[in-house]
N, C-alpha and C positions, 0 to 999 in steps of 0.2 A: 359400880360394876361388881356384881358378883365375883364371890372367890374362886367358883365354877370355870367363870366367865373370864377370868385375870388369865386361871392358868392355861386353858385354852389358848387366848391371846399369846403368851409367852412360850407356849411350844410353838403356835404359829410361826412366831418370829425367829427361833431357833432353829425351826424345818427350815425356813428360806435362808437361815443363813451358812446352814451346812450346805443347802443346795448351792449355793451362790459359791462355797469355797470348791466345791465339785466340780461345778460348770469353770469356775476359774484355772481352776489346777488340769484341767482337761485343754482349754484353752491355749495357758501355756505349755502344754505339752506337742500339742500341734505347731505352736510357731517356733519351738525349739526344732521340731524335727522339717521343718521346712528349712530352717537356718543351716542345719547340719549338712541336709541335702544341695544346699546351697554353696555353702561353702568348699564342699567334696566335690562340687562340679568347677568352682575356680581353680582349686589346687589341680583337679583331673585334669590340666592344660597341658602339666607336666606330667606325665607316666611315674617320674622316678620318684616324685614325689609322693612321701606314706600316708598322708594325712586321707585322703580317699580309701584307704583299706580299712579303717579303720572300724570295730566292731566290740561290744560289750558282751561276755559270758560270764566271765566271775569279775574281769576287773572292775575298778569307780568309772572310769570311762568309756573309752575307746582303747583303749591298751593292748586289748587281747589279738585284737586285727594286725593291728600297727607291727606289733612282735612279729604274730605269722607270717606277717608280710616280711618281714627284715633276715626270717631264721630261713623263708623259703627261697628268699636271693643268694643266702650263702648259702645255700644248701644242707641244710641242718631240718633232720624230721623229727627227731626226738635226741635230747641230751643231756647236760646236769645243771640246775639250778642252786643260786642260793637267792634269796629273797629275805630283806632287813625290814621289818618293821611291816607287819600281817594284821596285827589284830586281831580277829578273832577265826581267820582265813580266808573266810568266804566272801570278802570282795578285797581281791590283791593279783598280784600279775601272773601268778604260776598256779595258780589250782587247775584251769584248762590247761596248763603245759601236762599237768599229772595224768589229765583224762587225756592226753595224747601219747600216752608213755613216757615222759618222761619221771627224772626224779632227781631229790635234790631234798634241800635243809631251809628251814625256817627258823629267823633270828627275832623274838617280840621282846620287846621291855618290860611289858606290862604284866608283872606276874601275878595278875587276875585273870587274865587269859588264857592262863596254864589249862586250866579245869575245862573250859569250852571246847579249843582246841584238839586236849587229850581224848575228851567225849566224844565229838563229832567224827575225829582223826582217826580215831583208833585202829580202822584197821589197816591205814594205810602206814601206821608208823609203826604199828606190830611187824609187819611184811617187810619195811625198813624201804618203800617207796618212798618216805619223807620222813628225816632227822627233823627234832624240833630243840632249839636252845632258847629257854628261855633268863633274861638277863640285858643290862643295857650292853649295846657295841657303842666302842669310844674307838677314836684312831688308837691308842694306846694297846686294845685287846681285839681288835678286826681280825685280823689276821689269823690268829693263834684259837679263838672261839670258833672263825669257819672254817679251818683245819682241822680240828678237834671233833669238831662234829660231823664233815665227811668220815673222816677215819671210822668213823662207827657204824657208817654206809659200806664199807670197803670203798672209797670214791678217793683217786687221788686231788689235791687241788686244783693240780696245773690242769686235768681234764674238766675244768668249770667251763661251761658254753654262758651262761647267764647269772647278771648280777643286778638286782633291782635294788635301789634306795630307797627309802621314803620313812623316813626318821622327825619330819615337821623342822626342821630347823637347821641343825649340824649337819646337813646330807654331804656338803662337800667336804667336809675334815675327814670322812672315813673317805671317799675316794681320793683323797690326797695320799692315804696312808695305806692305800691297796700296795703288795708286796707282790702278788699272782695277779695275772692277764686273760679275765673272761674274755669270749669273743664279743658277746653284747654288752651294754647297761643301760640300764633306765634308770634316771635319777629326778626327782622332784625341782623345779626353779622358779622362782617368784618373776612368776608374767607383768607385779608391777612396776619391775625397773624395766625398758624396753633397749635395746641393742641401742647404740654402744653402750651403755650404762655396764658401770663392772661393782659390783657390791655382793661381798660376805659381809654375815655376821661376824662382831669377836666372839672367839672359839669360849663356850660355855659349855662345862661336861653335865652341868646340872640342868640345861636349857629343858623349860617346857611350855609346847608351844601354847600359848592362851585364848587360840580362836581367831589371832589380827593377822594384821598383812607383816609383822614382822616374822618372817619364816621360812627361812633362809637366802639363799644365794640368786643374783640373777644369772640370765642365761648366760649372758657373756664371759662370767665369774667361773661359772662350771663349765663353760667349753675352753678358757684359758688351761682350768687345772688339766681337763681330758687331754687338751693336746699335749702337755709335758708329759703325761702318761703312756704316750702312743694311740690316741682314740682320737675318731674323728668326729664331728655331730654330724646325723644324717636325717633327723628331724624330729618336731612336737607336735605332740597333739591339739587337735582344736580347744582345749577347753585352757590350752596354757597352763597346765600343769606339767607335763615329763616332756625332757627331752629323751634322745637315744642316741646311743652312742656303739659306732662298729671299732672294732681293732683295726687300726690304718691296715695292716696285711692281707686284710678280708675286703675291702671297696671296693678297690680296683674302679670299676666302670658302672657297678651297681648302683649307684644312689645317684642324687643330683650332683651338676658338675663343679657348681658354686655351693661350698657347705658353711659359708657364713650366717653366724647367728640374726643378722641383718634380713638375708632370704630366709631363714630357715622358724626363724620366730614367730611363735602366734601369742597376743596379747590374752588377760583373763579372761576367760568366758565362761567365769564358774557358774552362772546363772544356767549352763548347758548340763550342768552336772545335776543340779536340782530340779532344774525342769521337766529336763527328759532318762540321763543315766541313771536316776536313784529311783525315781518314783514314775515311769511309765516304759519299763520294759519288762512285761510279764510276769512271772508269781516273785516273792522274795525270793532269795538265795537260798539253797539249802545243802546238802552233802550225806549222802548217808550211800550205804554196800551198792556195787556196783560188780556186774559179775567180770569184769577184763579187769578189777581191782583188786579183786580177791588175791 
């Protein structure tokens, strides 16, 4: 065979198998979103149930709905955030709380993220619509870091409406060591221990997560601590990743009537996350002036 002729043959081969990864990746992207559809019409049985609201705008998954849905029961349009662990912003639980007016502080570890953040952020942390701390949060310094960083909002603590987790590992050592009472939280739980199963990690300040299923707490583990907190769980997301948690004084008759981790659990379905949340809901993320932002 010609040399001509080879390379011909070898882009042939490379055409078809991009196509093939195309036609695949499109594929699963339809039987994700039939699953979702799916699954939104089981839980639909019960109204009170969140997991049917559920809707992606900046969150990783379903998060954004989920919230709306929990801040529109208690009656919350706009209020003050804090948010642990962002990355680089533009997919985490409160950037759509911002485009709703709200405003609030961002806590990242990662001090390579500083520089993204700052860039992309800029004008909203000029304007002081979002405090940004960058540094790790330990139980040790929660408290005193997002204190220190409202102060510089003029925001007092105790006016926090919302508090999201998502640290890969340690998530439940900083809500053990909560000292202030948001009305919400979302916090991260490893969908692979299933109800009853109760399992924390041992407490590691240096923990970093490596990609595996060891990564933090199960559900049962985090709705144990919430309830010594005053938090009730009022539900998770489909993909088994967060649960949510309201301030026992705020339920009342809102949520479902049985809030055992047993009902209220959804096992992993990170393959929902890949399928369809990350790579087939419209253009990537992006962030840039906005004029109700100015």
């Amino acid at each position: 065979m010609k040399e001509s002729d080879q390379m011909a043959f070898a882009n042939s081969v490379f055409n078809q198998q991009q196509q093939l990864i195309i036609e695949t990746r499109r594929n699963s992207g339809y039987l994700a979103r039939q699953e979702i559809e799916k699954l939104k019409e089981i839980c639909g049985s019960n109204v009170k149930r969140l997991e049917q609201y559920g809707f992606k705008v900046y969150s990783q998954n379903d998060e954004d709905g989920i919230l709306s849905e929990i801040f529109r029961r208690i009656g919350i349009e706009k209020g003050f955030f804090c948010e642990i662990g962002v990355e680089n912003g533009l997919e985490c639980n409160t950037l759509f709380m911002i485009h709703q007016g709200w405003r609030g502080i961002w806590l990242e570890g990662n001090q390579a993220q500083r520089q993204s953040i700052e860039s992309k952020f800029g004008s909203i942390l000029q304007n002081k619509r979002l405090g940004l701390g960058i540094g790790y949060v330990t139980p040790a310094n929660i408290n005193e870091s997002i204190e220190r960083l409202f102060s510089t909002l003029g925001i007092d603590i105790a006016a926090v409406d919302f508090l999201s987790i998502d640290i890969d590992g340690m998530d439940v050592y900083l809500l053990e060591a909560l000292k202030f009472q948001p009305k919400v939280i979302c916090i991260e739980y490893n969908a692979k221990f299933p109800p009853p199963v109760s399992k924390k990690p041992v407490f590691n300040e240096q923990f970093m997560w490596r990609g595996t299923d060891y990564m933090g707490s199960s559900l049962n583990a985090i709705v144990e601590s919430a309830n010594q907190k005053g938090y009730s769980l009022v539900g998770t997301n489909l993909t088994g990743s967060n649960a949510f948690f309201v301030r026992d004084d705020l339920v009342k008759d809102r949520f479902v009537e049985n809030p055992a981790p047993e009902v209220l659990y959804n096992p992993p379905r990170y393959y929902l996350t890949f399928d369809h949340y990350m790579s087939n809901i419209g253009h990537m993320s992006d962030f840039g002036p906005y004029i109700d932002l100015m």
